[in-house]
N, C-alpha and C positions, 0 to 999 in steps of 0.2 A: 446530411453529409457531416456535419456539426459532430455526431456521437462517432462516427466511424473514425473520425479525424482525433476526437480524445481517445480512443480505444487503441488507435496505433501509437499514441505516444506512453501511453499505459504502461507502466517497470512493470506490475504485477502481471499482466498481462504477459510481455516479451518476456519474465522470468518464467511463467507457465509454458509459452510455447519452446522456448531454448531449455527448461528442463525434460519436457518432455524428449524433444528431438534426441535429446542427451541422450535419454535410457533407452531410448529405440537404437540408438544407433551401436550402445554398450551391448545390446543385445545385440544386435546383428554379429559384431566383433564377439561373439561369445563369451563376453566378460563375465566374469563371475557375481553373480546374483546379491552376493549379500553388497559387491562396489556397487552395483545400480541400484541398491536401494537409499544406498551413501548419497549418493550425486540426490537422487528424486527427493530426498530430506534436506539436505541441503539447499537447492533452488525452492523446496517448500515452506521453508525459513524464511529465507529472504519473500517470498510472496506477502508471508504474514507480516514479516517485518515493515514493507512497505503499507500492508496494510495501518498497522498501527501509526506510523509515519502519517499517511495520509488524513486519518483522524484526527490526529494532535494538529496537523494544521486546518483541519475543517472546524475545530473547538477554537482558535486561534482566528478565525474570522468570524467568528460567530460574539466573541467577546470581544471583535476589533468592532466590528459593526451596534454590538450592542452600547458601547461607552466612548462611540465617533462625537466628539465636538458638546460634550456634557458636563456641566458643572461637576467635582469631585462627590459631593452628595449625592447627586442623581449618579455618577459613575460608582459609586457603593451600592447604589441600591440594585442599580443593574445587575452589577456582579452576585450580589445576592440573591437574585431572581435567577439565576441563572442556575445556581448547586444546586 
């Protein structure tokens, strides 16, 4: 239930299902094709964008956790094992 429970809270996620909805429903409204592909680019922006969001704090705990409670020495070396 654990992953189900992070998947609903998920932007990338809620931007994938709300853009899709988006262009299904542009279509139905016979919207003009090249605006639905406007909308589908745009919510596929923000997916990516969260995606790299998400990364940058995953590298951000990964360098919190590597130099957690370490002399500055050992906290250089860390960092350096790390590039």
């Amino acid at each position: 239930m654990n992953g189900l429970t992070a998947a609903l809270k998920s932007k990338k996620l809620w931007g994938a299902i709300l853009g899709s909805v988006a262009v299904v429903v542009m279509d139905q409204m016979g919207l003009p094709a090249e605006l639905q592909l406007k909308v589908a680019a745009l919510f596929g922006v923000q997916v990516g964008g969260q995606a790299l969001a998400d990364l940058g704090k995953s590298k951000a705990a990964i360098v919190a956790e590597a130099t957690n409670g370490k002399a500055p020495a050992e906290k250089a070396a860390a960092l350096e094992a790390l590039k």
